[in-house]
py3Dmol code that shows the C-alpha trace and the ligand (Angstrom):
import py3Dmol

protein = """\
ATOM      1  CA  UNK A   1      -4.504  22.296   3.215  1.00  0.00           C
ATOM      2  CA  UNK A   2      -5.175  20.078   0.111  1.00  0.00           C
ATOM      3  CA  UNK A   3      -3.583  16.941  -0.902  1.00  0.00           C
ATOM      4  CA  UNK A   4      -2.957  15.339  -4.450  1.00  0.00           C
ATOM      5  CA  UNK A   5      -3.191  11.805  -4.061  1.00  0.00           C
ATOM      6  CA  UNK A   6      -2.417   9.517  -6.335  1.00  0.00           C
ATOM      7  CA  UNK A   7      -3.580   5.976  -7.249  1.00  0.00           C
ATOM      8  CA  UNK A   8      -1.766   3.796  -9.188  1.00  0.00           C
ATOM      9  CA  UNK A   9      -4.203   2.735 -11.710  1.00  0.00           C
ATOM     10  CA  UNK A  10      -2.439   0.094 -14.434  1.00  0.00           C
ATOM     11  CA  UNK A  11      -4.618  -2.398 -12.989  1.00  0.00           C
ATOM     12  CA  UNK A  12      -6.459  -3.423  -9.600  1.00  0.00           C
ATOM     13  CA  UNK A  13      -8.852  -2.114  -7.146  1.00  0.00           C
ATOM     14  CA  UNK A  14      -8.347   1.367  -8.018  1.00  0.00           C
ATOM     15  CA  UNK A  15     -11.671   3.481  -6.718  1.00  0.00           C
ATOM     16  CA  UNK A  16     -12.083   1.904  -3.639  1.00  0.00           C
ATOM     17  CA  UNK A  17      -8.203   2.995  -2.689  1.00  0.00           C
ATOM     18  CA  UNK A  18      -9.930   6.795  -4.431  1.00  0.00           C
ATOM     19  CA  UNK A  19     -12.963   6.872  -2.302  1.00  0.00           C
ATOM     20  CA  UNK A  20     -10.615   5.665   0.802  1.00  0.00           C
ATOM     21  CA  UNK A  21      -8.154   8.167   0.873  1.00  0.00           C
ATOM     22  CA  UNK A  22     -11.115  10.672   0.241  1.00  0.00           C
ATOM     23  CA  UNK A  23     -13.088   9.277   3.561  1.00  0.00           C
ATOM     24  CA  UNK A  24      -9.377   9.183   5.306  1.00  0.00           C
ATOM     25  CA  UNK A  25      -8.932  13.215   4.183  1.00  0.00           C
ATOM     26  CA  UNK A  26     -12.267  14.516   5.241  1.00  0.00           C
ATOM     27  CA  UNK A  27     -11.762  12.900   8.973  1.00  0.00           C
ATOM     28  CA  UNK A  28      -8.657  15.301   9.112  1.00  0.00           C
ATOM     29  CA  UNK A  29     -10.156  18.265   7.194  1.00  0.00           C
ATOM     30  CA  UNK A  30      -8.072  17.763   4.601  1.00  0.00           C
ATOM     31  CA  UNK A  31      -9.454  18.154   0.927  1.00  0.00           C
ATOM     32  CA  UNK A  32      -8.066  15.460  -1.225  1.00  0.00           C
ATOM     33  CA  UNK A  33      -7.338  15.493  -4.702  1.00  0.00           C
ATOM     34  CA  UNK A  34      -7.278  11.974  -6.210  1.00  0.00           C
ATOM     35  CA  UNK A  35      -5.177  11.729  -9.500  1.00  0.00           C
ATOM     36  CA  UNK A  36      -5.381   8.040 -11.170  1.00  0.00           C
ATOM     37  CA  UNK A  37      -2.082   7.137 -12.755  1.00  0.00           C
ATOM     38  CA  UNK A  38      -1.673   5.122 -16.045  1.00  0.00           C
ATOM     39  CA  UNK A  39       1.304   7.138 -17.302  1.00  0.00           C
ATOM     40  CA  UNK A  40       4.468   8.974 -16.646  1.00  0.00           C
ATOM     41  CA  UNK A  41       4.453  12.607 -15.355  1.00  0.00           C
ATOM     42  CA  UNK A  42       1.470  12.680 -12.460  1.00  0.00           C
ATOM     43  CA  UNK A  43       3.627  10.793 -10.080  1.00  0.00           C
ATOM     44  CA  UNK A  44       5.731  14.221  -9.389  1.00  0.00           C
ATOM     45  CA  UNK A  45       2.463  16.019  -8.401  1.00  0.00           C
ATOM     46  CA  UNK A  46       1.586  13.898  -6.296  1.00  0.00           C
ATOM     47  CA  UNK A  47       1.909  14.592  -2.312  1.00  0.00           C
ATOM     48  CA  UNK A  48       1.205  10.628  -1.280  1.00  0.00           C
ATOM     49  CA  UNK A  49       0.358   7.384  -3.296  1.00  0.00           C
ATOM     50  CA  UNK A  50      -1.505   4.400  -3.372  1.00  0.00           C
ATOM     51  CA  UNK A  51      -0.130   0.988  -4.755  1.00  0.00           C
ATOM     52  CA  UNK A  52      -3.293  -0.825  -4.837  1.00  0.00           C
ATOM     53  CA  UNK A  53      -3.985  -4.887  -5.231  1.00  0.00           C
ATOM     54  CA  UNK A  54      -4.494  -6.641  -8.176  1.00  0.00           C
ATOM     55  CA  UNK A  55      -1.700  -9.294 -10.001  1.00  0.00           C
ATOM     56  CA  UNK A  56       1.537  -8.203  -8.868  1.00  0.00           C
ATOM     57  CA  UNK A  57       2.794  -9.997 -12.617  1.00  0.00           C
ATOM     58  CA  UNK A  58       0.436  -7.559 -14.221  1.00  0.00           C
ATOM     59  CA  UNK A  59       1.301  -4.271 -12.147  1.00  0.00           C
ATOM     60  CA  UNK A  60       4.846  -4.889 -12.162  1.00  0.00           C
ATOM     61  CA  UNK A  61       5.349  -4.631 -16.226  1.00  0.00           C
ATOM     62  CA  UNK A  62       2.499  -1.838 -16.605  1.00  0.00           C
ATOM     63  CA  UNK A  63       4.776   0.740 -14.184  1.00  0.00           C
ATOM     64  CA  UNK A  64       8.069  -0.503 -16.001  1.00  0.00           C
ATOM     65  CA  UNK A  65       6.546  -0.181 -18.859  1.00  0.00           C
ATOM     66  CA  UNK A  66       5.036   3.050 -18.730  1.00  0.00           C
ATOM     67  CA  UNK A  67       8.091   5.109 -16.992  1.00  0.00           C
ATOM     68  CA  UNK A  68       6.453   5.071 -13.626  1.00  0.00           C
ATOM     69  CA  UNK A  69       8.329   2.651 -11.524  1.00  0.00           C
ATOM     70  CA  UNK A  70      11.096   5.166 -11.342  1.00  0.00           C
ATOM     71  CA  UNK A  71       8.936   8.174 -10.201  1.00  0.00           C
ATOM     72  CA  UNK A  72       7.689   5.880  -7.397  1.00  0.00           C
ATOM     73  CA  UNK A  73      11.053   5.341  -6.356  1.00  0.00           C
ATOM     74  CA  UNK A  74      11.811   8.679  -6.494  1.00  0.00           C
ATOM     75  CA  UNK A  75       8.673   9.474  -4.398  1.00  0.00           C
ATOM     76  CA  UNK A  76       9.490   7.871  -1.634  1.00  0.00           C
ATOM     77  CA  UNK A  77      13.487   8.990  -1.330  1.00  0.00           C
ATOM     78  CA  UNK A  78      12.035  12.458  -1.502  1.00  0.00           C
ATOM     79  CA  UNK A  79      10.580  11.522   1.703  1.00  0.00           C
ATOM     80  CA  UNK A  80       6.768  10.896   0.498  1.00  0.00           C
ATOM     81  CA  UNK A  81       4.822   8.593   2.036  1.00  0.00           C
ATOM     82  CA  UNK A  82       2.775   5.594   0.351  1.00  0.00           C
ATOM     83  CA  UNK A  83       0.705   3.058   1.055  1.00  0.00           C
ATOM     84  CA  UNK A  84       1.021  -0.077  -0.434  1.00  0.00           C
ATOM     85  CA  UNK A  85      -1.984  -3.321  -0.654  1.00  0.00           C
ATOM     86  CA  UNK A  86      -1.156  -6.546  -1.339  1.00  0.00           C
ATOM     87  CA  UNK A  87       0.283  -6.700  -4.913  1.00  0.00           C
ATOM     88  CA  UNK A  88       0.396  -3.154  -3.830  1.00  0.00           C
ATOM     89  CA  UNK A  89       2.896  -4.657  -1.398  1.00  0.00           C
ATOM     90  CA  UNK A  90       4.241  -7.479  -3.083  1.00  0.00           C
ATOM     91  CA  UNK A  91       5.476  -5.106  -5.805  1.00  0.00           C
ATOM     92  CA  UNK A  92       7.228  -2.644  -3.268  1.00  0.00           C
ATOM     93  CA  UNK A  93       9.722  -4.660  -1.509  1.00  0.00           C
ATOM     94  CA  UNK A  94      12.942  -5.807  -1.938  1.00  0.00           C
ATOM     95  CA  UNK A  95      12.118  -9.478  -2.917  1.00  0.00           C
ATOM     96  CA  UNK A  96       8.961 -11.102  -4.359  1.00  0.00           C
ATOM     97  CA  UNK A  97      10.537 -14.534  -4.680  1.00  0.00           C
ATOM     98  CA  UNK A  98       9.178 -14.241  -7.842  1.00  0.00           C
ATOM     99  CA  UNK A  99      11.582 -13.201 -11.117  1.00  0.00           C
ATOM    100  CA  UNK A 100       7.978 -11.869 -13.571  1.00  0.00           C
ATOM    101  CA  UNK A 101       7.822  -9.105 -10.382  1.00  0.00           C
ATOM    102  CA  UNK A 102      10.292  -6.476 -10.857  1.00  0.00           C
ATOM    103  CA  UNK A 103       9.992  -5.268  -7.096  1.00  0.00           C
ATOM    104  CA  UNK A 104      10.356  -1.799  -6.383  1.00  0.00           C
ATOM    105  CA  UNK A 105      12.369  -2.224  -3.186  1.00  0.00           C
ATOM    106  CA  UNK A 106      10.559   0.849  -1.319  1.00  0.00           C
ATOM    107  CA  UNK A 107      10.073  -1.930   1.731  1.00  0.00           C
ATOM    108  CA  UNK A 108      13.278  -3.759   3.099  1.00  0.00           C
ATOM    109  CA  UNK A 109      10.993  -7.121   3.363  1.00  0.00           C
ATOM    110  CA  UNK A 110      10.653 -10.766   1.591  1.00  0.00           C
ATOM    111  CA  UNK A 111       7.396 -11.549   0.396  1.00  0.00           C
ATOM    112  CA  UNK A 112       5.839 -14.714  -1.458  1.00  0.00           C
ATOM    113  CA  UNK A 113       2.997 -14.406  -3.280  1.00  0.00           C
ATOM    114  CA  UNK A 114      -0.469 -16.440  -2.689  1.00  0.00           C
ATOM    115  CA  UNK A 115       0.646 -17.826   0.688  1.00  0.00           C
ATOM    116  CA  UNK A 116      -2.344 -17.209   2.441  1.00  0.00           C
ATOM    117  CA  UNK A 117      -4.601 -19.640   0.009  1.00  0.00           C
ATOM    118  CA  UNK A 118      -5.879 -19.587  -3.349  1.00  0.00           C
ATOM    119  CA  UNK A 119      -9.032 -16.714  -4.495  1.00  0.00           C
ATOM    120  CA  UNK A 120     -11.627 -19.078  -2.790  1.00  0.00           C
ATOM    121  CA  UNK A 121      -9.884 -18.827   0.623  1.00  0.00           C
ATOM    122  CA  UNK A 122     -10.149 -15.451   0.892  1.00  0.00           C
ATOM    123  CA  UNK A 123     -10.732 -13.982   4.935  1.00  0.00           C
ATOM    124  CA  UNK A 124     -12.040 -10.973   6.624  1.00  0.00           C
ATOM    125  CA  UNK A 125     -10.230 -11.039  10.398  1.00  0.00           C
ATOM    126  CA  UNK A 126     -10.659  -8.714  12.975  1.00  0.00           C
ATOM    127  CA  UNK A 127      -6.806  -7.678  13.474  1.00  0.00           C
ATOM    128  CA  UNK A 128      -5.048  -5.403  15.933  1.00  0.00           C
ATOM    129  CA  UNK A 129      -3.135  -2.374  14.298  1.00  0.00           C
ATOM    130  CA  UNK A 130      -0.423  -0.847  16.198  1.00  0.00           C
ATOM    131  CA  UNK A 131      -1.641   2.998  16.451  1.00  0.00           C
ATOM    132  CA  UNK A 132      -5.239   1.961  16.265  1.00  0.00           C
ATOM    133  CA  UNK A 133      -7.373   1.903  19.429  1.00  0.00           C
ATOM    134  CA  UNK A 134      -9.954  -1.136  18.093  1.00  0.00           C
ATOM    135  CA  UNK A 135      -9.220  -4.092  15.880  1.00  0.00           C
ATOM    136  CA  UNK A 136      -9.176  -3.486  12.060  1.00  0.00           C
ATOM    137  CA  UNK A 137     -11.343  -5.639   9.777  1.00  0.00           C
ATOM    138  CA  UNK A 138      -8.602  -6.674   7.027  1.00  0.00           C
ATOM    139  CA  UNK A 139     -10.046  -8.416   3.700  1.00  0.00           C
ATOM    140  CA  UNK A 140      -7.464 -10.938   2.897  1.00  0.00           C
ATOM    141  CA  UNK A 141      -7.396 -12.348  -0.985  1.00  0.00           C
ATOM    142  CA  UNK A 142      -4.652 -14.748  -2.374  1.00  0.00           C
ATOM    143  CA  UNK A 143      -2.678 -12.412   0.349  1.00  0.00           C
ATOM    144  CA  UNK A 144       1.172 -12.346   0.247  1.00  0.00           C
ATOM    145  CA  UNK A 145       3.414 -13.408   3.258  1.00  0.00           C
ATOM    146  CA  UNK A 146       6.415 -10.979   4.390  1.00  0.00           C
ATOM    147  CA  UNK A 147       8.877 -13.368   5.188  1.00  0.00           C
ATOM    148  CA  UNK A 148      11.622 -11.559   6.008  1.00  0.00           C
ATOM    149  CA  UNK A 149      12.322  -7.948   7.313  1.00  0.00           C
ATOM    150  CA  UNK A 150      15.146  -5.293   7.728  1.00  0.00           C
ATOM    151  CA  UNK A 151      16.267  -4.013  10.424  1.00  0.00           C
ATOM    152  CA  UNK A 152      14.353  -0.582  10.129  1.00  0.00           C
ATOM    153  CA  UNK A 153      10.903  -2.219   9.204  1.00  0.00           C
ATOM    154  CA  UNK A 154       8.531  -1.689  11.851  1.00  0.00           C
ATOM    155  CA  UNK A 155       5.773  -4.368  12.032  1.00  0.00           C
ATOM    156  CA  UNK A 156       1.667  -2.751  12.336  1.00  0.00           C
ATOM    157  CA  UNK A 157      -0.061  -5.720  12.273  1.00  0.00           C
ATOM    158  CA  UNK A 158       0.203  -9.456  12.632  1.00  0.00           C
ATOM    159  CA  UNK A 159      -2.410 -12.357  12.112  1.00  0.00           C
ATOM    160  CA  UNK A 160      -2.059 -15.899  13.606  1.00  0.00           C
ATOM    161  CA  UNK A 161       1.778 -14.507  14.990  1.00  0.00           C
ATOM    162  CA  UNK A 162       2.718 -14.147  10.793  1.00  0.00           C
ATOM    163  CA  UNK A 163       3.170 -10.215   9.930  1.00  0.00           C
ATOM    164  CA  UNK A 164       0.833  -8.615   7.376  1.00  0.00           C
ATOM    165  CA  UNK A 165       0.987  -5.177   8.162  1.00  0.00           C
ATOM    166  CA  UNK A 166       4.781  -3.253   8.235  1.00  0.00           C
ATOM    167  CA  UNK A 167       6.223   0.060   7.943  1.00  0.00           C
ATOM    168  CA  UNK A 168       9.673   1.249   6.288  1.00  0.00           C
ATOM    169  CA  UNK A 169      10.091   4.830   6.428  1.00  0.00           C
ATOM    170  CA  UNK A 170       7.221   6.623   4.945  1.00  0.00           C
ATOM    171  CA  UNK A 171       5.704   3.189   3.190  1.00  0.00           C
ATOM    172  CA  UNK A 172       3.215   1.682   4.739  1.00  0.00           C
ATOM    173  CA  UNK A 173       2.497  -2.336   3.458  1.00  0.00           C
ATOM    174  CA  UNK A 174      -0.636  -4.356   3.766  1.00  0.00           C
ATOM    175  CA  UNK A 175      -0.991  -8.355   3.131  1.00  0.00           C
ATOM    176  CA  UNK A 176      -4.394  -7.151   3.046  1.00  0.00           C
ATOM    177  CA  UNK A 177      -6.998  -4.709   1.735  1.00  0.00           C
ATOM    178  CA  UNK A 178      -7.921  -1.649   4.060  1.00  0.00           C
ATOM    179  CA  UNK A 179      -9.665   0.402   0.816  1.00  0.00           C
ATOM    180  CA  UNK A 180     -12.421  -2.903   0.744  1.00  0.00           C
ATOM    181  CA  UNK A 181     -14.131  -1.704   3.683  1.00  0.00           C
ATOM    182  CA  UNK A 182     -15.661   1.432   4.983  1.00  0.00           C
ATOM    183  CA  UNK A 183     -12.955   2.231   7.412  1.00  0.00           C
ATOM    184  CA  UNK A 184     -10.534   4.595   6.498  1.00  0.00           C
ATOM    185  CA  UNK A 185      -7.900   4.306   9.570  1.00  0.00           C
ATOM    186  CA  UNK A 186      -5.500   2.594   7.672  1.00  0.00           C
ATOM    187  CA  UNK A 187      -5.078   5.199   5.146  1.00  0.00           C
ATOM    188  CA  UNK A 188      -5.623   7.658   7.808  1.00  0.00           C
ATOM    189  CA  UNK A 189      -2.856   6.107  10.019  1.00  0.00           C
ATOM    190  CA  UNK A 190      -0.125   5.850   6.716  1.00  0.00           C
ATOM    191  CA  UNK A 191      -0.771   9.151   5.996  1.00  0.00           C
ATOM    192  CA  UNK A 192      -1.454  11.312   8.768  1.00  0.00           C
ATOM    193  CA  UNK A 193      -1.150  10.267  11.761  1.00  0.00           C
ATOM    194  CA  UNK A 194       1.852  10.496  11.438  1.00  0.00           C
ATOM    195  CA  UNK A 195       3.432  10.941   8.977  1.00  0.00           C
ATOM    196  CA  UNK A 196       1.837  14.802   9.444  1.00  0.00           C
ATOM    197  CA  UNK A 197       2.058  15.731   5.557  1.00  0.00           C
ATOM    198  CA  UNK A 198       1.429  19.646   7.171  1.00  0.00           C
ATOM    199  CA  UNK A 199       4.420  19.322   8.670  1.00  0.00           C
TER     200      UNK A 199
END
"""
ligand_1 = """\
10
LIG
N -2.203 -12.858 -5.531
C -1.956 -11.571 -6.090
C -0.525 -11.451 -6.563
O 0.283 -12.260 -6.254
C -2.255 -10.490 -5.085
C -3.719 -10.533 -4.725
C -4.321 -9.228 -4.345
O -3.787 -8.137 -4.576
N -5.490 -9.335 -3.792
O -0.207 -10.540 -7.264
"""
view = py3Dmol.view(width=600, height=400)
view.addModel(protein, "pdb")
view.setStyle({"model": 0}, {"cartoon": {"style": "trace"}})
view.addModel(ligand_1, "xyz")
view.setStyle({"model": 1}, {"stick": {}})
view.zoomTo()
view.show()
């Protein structure tokens, strides 16, 4: 099989999400096709995305802006899965407790922004994933906290009892950043294992 992914490239860390879903693909034997978005009309070719990090401000009015919010949403009540990091995150659920992000609301979850420290408290931790058989090392910078959940979110991860890793549905969100470092189980865990996109 081959997959289009696509990266949500308006602003943030946009090739290290490419070369992770890439890495993520070839474990499975899955050839990936990685399509960077900056406009409307990709997002409907594409099997799975990637919400990356970056200023969830600046992210927020590029997709509005550009007509691709709505494909996103669309995306995902189609069923199709996405993984979302930090802005990436803070973008996609219901509340950002702040009114210059115009949240998505892919994730039933409460977030506020910069609650794990400023850009020169930034963290690598060694974090237990639910579905992973070793700890995860999870880059955290100027990371959001998910305050509240739904009923339906499922929590992944959590550091110092606080949650930073949740799933709703076929979205997967991150406080922190799985494409920063060489280890693609994150990306391999919100997108095929499951869910099975062969399936
Ligand atoms: N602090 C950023 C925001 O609120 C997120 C930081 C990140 O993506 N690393 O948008």
């Amino acid at each position: 099989m081959s997959f289009t992914a696509g990266v949500i490239a308006v602003q943030g860390d946009v090739s290290e999400h490419a070369d992770a879903i890439e890495r993520a693909g070839a474990a499975h034997d899955e050839r990936i096709e990685v399509r960077e978005i900056r406009s409307d009309g990709v997002v409907p070719d594409c099997d799975l995305l990637l919400l990356p990090g970056g200023e969830s401000t600046t992210i927020s009015r590029l997709i509005h802006g550009e007509g691709i919010a709505s494909e996103i949403e669309t995306h995902v009540s189609d069923g199709k899965p996405v993984l979302a990091t930090c802005a990436g995150l803070i973008v996609a659920a219901a509340d950002a407790g702040d009114d210059r992000v115009d949240t998505l609301g892919l994730i039933d979850a409460t977030v506020e922004r910069n609650a794990f420290g400023r850009q020169r408290d930034s963290f690598e931790a060694e974090l237990p994933v639910a579905g992973l058989d070793a700890p995860f090392p999870a880059v955290f910078i100027r990371a959001p906290a998910i305050r509240e959940t739904g009923a339906d979110v499922e929590l992944l991860a959590e550091w110092n009892g606080r949650p930073v890793g949740i799933r709703d549905g076929p979205v997967v969100g991150t406080a922190f950043h799985p494409e920063l470092t060489a280890d693609p189980r994150l990306h391999r865990l919100a997108f095929f294992e499951p869910p099975n996109l062969t399936q």
